[in-house]
N, C-alpha and C positions, 0 to 999 in steps of 0.2 A: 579875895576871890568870892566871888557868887554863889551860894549855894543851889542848886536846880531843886523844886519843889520834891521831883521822887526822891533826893537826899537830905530831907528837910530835918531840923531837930524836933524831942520830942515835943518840946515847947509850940516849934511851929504850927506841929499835930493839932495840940490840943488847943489853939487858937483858933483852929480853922474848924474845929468840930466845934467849937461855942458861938463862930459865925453862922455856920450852916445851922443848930439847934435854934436860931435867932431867927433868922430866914423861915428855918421851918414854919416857928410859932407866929410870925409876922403873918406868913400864909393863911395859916388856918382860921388866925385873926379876922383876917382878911374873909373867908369864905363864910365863916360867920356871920360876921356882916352883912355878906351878899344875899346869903340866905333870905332873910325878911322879904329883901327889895324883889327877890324873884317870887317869894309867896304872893306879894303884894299885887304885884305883872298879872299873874294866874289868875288874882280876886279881883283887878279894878276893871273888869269886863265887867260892863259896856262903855265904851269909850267914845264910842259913835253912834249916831241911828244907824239901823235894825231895816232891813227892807225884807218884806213879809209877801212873799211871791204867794196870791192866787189864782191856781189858773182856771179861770171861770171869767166871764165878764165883772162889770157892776151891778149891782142890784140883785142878781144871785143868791141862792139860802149858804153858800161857802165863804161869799164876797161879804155878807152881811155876820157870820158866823164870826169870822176871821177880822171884821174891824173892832167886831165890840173887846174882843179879847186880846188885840193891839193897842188900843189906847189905854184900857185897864192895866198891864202888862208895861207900857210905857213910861206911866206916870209911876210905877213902882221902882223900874231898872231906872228912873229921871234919863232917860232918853227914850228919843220920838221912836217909835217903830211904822214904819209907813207901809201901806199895802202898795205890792206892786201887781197889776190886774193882767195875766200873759194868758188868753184862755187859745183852746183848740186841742183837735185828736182827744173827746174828753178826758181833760186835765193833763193829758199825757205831755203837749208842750213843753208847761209851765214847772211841772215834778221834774223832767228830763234836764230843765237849767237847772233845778235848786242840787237835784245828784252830781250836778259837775261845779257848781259851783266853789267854792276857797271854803274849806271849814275851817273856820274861824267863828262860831254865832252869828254873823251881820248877814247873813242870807237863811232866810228861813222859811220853811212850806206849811201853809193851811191846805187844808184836804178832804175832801169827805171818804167815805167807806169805800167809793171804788179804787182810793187807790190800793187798795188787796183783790178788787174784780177784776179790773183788768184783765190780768196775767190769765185769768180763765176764759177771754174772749176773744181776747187779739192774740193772732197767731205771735206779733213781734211788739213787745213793748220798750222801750230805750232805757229801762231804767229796769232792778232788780229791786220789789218793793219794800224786804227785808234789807238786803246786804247794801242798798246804796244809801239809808239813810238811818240817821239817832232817830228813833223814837224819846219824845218829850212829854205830852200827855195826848190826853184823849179830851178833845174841848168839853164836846156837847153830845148827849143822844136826841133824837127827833125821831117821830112819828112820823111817816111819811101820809097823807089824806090826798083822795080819790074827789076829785073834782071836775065838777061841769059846765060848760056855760050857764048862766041863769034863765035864759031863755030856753034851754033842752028841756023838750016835755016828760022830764022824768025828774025822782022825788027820793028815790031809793034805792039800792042797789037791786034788788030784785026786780025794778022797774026797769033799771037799764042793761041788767041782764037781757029781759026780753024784746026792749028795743034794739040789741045787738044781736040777737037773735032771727031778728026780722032781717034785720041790715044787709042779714050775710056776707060779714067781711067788709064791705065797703066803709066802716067807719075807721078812722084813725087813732093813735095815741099816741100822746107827744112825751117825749121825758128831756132830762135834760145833758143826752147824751148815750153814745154809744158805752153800756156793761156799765152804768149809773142804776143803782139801789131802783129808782124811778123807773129804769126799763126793765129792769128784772123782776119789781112788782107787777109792771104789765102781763109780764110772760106767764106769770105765776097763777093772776089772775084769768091767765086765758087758759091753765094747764085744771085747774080746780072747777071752770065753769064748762068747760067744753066749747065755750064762743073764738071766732073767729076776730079778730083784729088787725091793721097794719101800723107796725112801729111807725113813728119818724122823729130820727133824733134830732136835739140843736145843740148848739153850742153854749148851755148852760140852761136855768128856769127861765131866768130876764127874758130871752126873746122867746120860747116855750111859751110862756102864758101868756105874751101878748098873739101869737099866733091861734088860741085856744080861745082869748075873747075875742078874738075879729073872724071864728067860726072855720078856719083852715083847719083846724085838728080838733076832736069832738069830747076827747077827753085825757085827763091825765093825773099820774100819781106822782104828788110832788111833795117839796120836804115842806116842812109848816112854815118855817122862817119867812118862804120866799109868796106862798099862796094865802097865808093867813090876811095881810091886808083886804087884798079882793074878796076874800071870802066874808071881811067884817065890812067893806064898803056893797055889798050884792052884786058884785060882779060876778061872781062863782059861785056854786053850789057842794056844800063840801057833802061825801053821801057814807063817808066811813074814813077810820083812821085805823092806821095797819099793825097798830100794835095789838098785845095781849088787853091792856086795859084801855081805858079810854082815856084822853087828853083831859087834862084838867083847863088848859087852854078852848077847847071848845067841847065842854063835858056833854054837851046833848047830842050830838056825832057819835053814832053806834060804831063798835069796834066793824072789823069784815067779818070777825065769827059770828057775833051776836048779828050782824046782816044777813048768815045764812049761808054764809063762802068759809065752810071747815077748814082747817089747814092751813088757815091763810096768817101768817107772823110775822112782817119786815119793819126795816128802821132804817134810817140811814145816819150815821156817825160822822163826827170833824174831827179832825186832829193836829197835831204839831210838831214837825221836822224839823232835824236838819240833816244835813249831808251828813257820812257816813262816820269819819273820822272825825266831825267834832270834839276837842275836849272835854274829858267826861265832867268836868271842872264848872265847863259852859253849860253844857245840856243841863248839866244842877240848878244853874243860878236859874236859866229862863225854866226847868221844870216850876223850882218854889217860886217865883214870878207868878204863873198860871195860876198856882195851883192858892196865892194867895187873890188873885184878881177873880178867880172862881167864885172864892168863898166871900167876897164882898155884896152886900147885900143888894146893891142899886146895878151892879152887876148880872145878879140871879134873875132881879126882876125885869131886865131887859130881855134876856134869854125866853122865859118865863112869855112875855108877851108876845115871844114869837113862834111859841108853841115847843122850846127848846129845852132839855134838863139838863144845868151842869153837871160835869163831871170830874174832871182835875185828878187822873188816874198818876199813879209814878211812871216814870220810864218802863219800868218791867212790868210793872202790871198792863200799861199800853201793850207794850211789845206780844205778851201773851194774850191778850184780846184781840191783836192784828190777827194772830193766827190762828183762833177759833173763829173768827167770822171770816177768813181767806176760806175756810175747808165748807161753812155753811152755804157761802153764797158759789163755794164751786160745782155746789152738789144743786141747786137751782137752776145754773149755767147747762148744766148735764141733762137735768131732766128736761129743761125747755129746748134745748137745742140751739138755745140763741149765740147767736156769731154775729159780730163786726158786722155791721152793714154795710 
């Protein structure tokens, strides 16, 4: 007769607890193992191109920012990173797909500084500029410089002070974009001089200075990347640059203080996203990416030429520079008054 397993001898016991101790360690064998191939999963990102969302046109100082630090960055991770160009509602388009988009690394945002202004202008922006995305680095800082057609019969900024003076109002400034560093230096400008001015924003610098040299808009403050050409072919007239010191890119351009406009300190900043949940894994690999394509020399000196200083901050150090300059540029917002147009 049969014995039923619950009546089993002790013998049967101990057989079936040396198969199951076998089993166990076969497992754990096993997990072992797998271990590696899962670390491995986690490290051999990137496995694909990389599509590099900016939302700006081409030709742009963000558009331009944002390829030099794409191809340097791609020939490190050995795959391609491709810009993809989604501009409107400034930047707010192009930011709103990379926050929704798959965090995975293969979608990623270039940006400049307003995406922390925004949220101080526009009543409703589609995206949350801290909680919807990894902070990765901070590309580049830029000077923003104060430029003119070359035919404007002014030379200096206290010249064009008093030609805007005369104007009363009837002159324009272009930036490139509604609560962009560019239109908030206008306001600042207008708040420190007491002149009158009318915005008009566009959809990035690219169409901005072409509207500015065919005499539509009389003047404007834009980032160095995008106006530095025209200003070395004599298209423009650069008559100050808005930082503390002066550009080492065009060292004979007086600051706006040493021009006579106290108070007056902007920049505008690029940086590098991704979406929110990214693995902190990924954000690593494309942070030390940047932050080695930064520090390459034919790299700097591209930057460099366009009036740009790398940067290559970490994650947190990004992250906490987003939210000193979110609280600077909200307190400029305040004072000017400026709103969405």
């Amino acid at each position: 007769m049969k014995q039923h397993p619950h009546h089993a001898t002790p013998a049967w016991h101990g057989s079936r607890r040396k198969a199951l101790q076998a089993l166990a360690s076969a497992a754990a064998l096993g997990a072992a193992a797998l271990a590696p191939a899962v670390a491995r999963a986690a490290t051999d990102y990137p496995k694909a191109p990389i599509r590099l969302v900016v939302p700006y046109p081409p030709g742009g100082p963000t558009d331009l920012v944002g390829r030099v630090v794409a191809v340097a960055m791609g020939d490190i991770l050995k795959q391609s990173i491709f810009v993809d160009n989604k501009p409107g509602a400034s930047g707010m388009v192009g930011s709103a797909m990379v926050a929704k988009a798959p965090a995975d690394g293969y979608t990623l945002l270039s940006n400049a500084s307003l995406h922390v202004i925004n949220p101080a202008v526009y009543d409703k922006v589609p995206y949350d500029a801290f909680n919807d995305f990894a902070p990765i680095t901070q590309i580049v800082d830029v000077p923003l410089v104060l430029v003119v057609r070359s035919d404007m019969p002014v030379s200096s900024v206290q010249e064009l002070i008093a030609y805007l003076k005369q104007s009363k109002g009837a002159v324009n400034f272009a930036s490139a974009g509604n609560a962009s560093s560019q239109h908030l230096s206008g306001e600042l400008f207008k708040i420190r001089t007491g002149i009158a001015m009318q915005h008009v924003p566009y959809k990035g610098s690219s169409p901005a200075l072409t509207d500015l040299m065919g005499g539509q808009v009389q003047l404007m403050f834009d980032s160095m990347p995008s106006a530095m050409p025209f200003i070395t072919s004599g298209k423009l007239k650069a008559l100050a640059v808005t930082t503390r010191k002066r550009s080492s890119s065009l060292p004979q351009v007086p600051t706006m203080q040493e021009a006579g406009v106290a108070g007056f300190e902007t920049s505008t900043w690029y940086g590098l996203w991704a979406p929110r949940n990214t693995p902190a894994d990924v954000v690593g690999v494309l942070a030390k990416a940047a932050q080695e394509a930064l520090r390459k020399p034919e790299v700097a000196a591209q930057y460099q030429r366009m009036g740009a200083e790398p940067v290559g901050s970490s994650p947190q150090e990004f992250e906490a520079y987003m939210k000193s300059e979110e609280k600077k540029w909200a307190e400029i917002v305040r004072l000017s008054g400026a709103k969405a147009d």
